[in-house]
Every structure is written in C-alpha cells, then in structure tokens.
N, C-alpha and C positions, 0 to 999 in steps of 0.2 A: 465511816458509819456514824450518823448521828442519833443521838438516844437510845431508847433499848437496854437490853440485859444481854448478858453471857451465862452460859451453861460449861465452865471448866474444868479438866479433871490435873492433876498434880501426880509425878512422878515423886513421894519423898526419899528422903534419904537413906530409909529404910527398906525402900523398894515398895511399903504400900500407897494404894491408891489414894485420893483426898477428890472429892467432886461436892463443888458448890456453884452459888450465882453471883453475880455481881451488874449490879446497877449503875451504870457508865460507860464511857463514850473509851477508855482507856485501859484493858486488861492489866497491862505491864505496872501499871500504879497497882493492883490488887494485887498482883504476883511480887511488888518490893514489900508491901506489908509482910503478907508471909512470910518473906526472908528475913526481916529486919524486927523481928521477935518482937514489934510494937503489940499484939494481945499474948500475953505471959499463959489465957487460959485456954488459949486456942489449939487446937488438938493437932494441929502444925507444927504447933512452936516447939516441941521435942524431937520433931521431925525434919528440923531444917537440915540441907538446903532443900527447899523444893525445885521442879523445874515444870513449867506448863507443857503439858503433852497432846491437849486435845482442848478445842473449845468451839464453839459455834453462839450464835448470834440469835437473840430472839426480840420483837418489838415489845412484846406485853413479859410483864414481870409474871405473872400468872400461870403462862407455859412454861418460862422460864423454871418455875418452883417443879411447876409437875414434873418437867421432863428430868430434873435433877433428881427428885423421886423415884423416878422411875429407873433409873441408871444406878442410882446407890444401891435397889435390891439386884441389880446384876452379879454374874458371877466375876469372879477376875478375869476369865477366859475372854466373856464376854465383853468387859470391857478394854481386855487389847486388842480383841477384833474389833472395836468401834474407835480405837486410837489408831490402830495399822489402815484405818481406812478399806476391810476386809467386809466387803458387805455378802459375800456370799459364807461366809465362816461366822457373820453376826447371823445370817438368816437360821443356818443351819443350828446354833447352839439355842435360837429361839422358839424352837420346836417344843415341844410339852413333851416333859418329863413325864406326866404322870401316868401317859396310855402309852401301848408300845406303839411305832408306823401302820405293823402287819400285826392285824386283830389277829391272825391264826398262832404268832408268836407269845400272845398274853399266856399267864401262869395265871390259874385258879389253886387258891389252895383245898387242900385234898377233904370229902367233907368225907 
C-alpha cells in the first residue's frame, strides 16, 4: 500500500482499548513508538506493552479522522465485535438504544 492513513485500535496492557490514525505507508513503525515509551505524555505510555488488534487503510486523512471518531464513542462490546471481525454482532449492538424494536413494548411513565 502506498500513501494513505490507518485507522488502529491497540490492545494495552491493561486490557483497555487505545484507537488512533497514522499517516504512513508502515503501521509497525507506529506500533514501535508506542512500545518504546519515545512520548513520555502519551496516554500509552503507562500502558505499555501495546499490541495492534485491528486496523484498516484509508486514502484521505479526512476519513481517516472521522471514522476514528466514530469508533472512539463506541462501546467496548462494540469494538471487539469490529476487531473479531463479527459484523452481524457489530450490526446488531448498532441498533438504537433509545426507542425499543417493538413500539408495543415501550414504557410511558404513569401520568
């Protein structure tokens, strides 16, 4: 792959998740930074070792940002069904919360 960005997620050490981007032609060069404690203030670096779990490939840095936006307000569930490669358990956690399936099932409270 040449040019482009990554959209990463990180397994740390601590078992939580880390999802960022990176501008490059070479993942495994980002993933030694984070090991190798070179930013002292990066919210990694108490977390090492990391290990890369999931990543995918974008041309435009642009999408890049959004789509890592977008996955950071995920739940955890969510995003180990998008690292297991689970797209029917990422569809299904992607349903809205806020209204029930079956409108017959909603609660009104009691006026």
């Amino acid at each position: 792959m040449t040019g482009g960005c990554f959209v990463y997620i990180l397994r740390c050490a601590d078992n939580k998740y880390y999802v960022g981007t990176y501008r490059g032609v070479d993942l495994a060069t980002r993933l030694g930074e984070h090991n190798s404690g070179h930013h002292p203030e990066a919210w990694t670096y108490k977390r090492r070792p990391v290990k890369l779990v999931w990543s995918t490939h974008f041309d435009r840095i642009t999408d890049a940002i959004s789509y890592e936006a977008q996955i950071k307000k995920w739940s955890r569930a969510k995003k180990e069904a998008l690292i297991d490669g689970d797209l029917e358990r990422l569809k299904a956690l992607s349903k809205s919360k806020s209204a029930p399936a079956d409108p017959s099932k909603a609660r009104f409270p009691k006026q």
